[in-house]
C-alpha positions as CSV (number, residue, x, y, z in Angstrom):
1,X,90.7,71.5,97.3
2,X,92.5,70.9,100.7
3,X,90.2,69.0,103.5
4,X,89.5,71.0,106.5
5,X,90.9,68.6,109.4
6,X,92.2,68.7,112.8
7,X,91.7,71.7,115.5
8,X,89.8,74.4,114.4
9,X,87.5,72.9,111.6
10,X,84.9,74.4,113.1
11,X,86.1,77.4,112.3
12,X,87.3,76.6,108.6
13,X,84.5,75.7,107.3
14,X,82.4,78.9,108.6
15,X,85.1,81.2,106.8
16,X,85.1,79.0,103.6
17,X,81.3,78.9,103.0
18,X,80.6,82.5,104.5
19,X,83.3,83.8,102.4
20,X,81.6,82.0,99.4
21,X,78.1,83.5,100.2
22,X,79.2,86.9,101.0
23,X,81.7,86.9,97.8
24,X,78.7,85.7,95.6
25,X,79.3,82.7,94.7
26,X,76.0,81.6,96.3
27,X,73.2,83.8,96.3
28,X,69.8,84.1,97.4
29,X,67.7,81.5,97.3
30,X,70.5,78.9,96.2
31,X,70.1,75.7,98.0
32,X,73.2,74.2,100.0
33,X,73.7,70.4,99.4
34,X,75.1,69.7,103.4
35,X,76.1,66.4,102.3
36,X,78.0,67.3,99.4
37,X,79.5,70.5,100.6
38,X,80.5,68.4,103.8
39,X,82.4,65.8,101.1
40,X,84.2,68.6,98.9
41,X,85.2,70.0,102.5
42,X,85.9,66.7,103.8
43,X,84.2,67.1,107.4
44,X,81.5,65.3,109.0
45,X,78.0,66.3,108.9
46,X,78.3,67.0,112.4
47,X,80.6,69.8,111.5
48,X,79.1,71.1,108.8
49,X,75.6,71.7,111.2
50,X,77.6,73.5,113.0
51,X,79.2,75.6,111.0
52,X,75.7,76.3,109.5
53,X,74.3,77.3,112.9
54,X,76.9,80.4,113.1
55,X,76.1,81.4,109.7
56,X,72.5,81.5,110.2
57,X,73.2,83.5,113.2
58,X,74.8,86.1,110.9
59,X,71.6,85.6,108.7
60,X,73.3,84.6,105.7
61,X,71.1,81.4,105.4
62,X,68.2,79.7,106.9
63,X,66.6,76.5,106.9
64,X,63.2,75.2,106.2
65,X,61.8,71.6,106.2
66,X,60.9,70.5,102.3
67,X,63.3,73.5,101.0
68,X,67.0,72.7,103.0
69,X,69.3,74.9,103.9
70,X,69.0,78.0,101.3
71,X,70.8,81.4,101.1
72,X,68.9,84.1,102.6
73,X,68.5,88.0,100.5
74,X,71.0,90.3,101.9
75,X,69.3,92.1,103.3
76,X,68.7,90.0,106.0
77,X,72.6,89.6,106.6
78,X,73.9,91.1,109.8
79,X,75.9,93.8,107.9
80,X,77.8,94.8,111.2
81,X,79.1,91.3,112.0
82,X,82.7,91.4,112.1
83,X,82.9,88.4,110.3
84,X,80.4,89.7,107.2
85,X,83.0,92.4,107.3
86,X,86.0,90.9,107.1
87,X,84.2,88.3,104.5
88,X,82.8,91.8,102.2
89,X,86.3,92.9,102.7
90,X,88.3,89.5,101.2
91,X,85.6,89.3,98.6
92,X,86.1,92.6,96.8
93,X,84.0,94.6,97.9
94,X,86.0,96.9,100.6
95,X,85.7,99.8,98.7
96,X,81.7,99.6,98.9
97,X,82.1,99.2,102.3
98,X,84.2,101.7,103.7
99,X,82.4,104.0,101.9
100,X,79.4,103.5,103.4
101,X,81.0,103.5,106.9
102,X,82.9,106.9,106.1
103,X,79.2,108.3,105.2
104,X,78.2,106.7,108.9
105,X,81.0,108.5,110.8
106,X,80.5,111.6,109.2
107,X,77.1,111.9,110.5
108,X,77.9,110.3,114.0
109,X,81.5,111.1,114.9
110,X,82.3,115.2,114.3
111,X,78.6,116.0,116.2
112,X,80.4,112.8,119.2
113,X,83.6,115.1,119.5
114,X,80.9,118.6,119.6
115,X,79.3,116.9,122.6
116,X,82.4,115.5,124.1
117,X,84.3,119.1,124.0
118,X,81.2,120.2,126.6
119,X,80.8,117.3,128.5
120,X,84.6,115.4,128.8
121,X,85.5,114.2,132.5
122,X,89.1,114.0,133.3
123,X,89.3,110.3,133.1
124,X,88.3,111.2,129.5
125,X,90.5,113.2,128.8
126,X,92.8,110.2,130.4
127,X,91.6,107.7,128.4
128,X,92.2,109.5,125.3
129,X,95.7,110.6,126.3
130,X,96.1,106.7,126.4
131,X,94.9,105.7,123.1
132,X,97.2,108.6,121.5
133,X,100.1,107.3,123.5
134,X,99.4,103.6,121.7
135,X,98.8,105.2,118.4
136,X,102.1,107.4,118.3
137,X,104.2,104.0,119.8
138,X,102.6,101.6,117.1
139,X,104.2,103.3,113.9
140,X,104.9,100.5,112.0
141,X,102.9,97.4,113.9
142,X,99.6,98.1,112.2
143,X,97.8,95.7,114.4
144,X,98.7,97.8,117.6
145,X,97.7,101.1,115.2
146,X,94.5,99.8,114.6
147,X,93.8,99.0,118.1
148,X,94.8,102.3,119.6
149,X,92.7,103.9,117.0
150,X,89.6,101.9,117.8
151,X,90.6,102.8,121.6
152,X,90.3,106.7,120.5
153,X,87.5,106.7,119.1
154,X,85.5,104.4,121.4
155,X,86.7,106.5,124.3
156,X,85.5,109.9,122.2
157,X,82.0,108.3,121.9
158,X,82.2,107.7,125.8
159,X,83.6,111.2,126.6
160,X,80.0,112.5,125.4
161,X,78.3,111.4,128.5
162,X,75.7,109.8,126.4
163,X,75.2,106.5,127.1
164,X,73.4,105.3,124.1
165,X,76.2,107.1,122.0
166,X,79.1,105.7,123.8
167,X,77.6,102.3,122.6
168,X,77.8,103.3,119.4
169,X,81.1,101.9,119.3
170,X,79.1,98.1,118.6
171,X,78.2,99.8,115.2
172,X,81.2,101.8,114.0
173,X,84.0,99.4,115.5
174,X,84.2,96.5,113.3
175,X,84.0,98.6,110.3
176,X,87.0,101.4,111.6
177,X,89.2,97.8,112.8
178,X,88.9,96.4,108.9
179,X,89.5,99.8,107.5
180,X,92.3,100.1,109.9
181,X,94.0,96.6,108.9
182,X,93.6,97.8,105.5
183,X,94.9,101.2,105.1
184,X,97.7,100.9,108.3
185,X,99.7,98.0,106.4
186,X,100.4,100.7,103.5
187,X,102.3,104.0,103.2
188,X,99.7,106.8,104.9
189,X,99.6,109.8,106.7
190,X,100.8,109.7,110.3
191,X,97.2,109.4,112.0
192,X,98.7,110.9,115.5
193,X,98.5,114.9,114.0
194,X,94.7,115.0,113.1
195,X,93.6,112.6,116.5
196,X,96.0,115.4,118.5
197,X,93.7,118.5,117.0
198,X,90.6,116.5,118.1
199,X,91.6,115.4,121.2
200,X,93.0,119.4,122.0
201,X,89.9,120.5,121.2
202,X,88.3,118.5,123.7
203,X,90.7,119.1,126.3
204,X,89.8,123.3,126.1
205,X,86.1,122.7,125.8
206,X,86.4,124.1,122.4
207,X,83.0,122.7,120.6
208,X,83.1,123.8,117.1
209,X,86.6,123.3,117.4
210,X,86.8,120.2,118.3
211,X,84.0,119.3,115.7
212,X,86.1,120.8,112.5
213,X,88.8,118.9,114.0
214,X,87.1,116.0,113.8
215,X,85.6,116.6,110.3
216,X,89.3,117.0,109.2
217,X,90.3,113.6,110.5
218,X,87.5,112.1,108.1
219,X,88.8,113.8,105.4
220,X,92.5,112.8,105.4
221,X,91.2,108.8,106.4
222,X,89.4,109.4,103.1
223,X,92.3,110.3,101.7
224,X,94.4,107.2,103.0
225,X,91.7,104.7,101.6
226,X,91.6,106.8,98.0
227,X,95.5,105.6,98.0
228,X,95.4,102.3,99.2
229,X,91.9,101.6,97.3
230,X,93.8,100.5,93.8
231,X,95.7,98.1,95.5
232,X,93.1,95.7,97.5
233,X,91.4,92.9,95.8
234,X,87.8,94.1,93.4
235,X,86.6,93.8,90.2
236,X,89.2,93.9,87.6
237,X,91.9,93.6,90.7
238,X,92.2,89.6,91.2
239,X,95.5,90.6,93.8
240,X,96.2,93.3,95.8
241,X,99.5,95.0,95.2
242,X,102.2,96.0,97.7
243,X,102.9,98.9,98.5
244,X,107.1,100.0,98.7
245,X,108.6,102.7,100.4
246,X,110.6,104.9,98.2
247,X,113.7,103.8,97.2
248,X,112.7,100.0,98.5
């Protein structure tokens, strides 16, 4: 095991014991040993407190005088944390995941583009112009894809005049940004097409349009995860696979 030293420890040893939680390798009710953890990691107790203060913030663990520091049922995690996310995601257990978000913007996001079509400004119209502008220029840096694409859709959720909805984006973002990182590093379909039709729709006040459109998108991003699914890390897949263009 390498020790954890230098700038950014901190940091290191949240990752490394929240990855080992989330991932299973403690679960509820286990007791963590600070002191020997803190050895194996090779960081001071002071550290290792603090570390412990961010995870309980994610409720992942909790302490208690007589018990220690113990691992808390998940249901009491913060689910939406974008850490818990990233964690579910190295740990296996993507495909879990995104298929729960996909059921969550199925419900929320075609009736968000119904309400926008009606209620759109121009500077929504403008800010959605932009994100498609990012999206279509980041073919090939899926980091700038993923960003343009959680642009989109945050600035659909504001286009429906709603404020509550438009803050919606707090429980779909963090999800849509690890499915992003996921699927835009393989070979999918060009994402520009299907956020066009939605964002068309919008433009000619065309509800129903706009909410088919919409329905649509969700189907082909559930189409890009089915292909790139096999090749992330889960049971019975230790290592992700690369995927090659043809003829690579």
């Amino acid at each position: 095991m390498a020790s954890y030293s230098g700038r950014g420890v901190h940091g290191q040893v949240v990752q490394h014991l929240g990855l080992r939680i989330v991932g299973g390798e403690f679960t509820e009710g286990d007791i963590l040993d600070i002191r020997a953890v803190g050895a194996q990691l090779d960081v001071s107790l002071t550290a290792m407190r603090e570390a412990l203060k961010v995870l309980a913030g994610k409720g992942l663990i909790d302490a208690r005088q007589k018990r220690g520091t113990f691992v808390r049922a998940r249901s009491a995690w913060n689910l939406l944390d974008p850490d818990v996310i990233r964690w579910r995601t190295e740990g296996g257990d993507s495909e879990q995941l995104m298929h729960d978000l996909a059921d969550v913007r199925s419900i929320v996001e075609p009736a968000a583009a119904h309400r926008a079509a009606l209620r759109r400004t121009e500077a929504d119209l403008a800010a959605l112009d932009t994100a498609l502008s990012r999206m279509a220029d980041a073919r090939g840096d899926s980091a700038e894809a993923a960003d343009a694409d959680a642009a989109f859709h945050r600035a659909l959720l504001n286009s429906t005049g709603n404020e509550l909805l438009g803050r919606l984006d707090l429980l779909l973002e963090p999800g849509l940004r690890e499915r992003d990182r996921l699927v835009h590093a393989h070979l999918v379909a060009d994402p520009v097409p299907s956020h066009r039709a939605v964002l068309d729709a919008v433009r000619d006040r065309d509800a129903p349009r706009a909410q088919a459109a919409m329905l649509d998108l969700l189907a082909q991003a559930a189409e890009d995860f089915g292909r790139v699914a096999p090749r992330l890390p889960g049971p019975g897949r230790p290592e992700a696979r690369e995927e090659r263009a043809p003829g690579s």
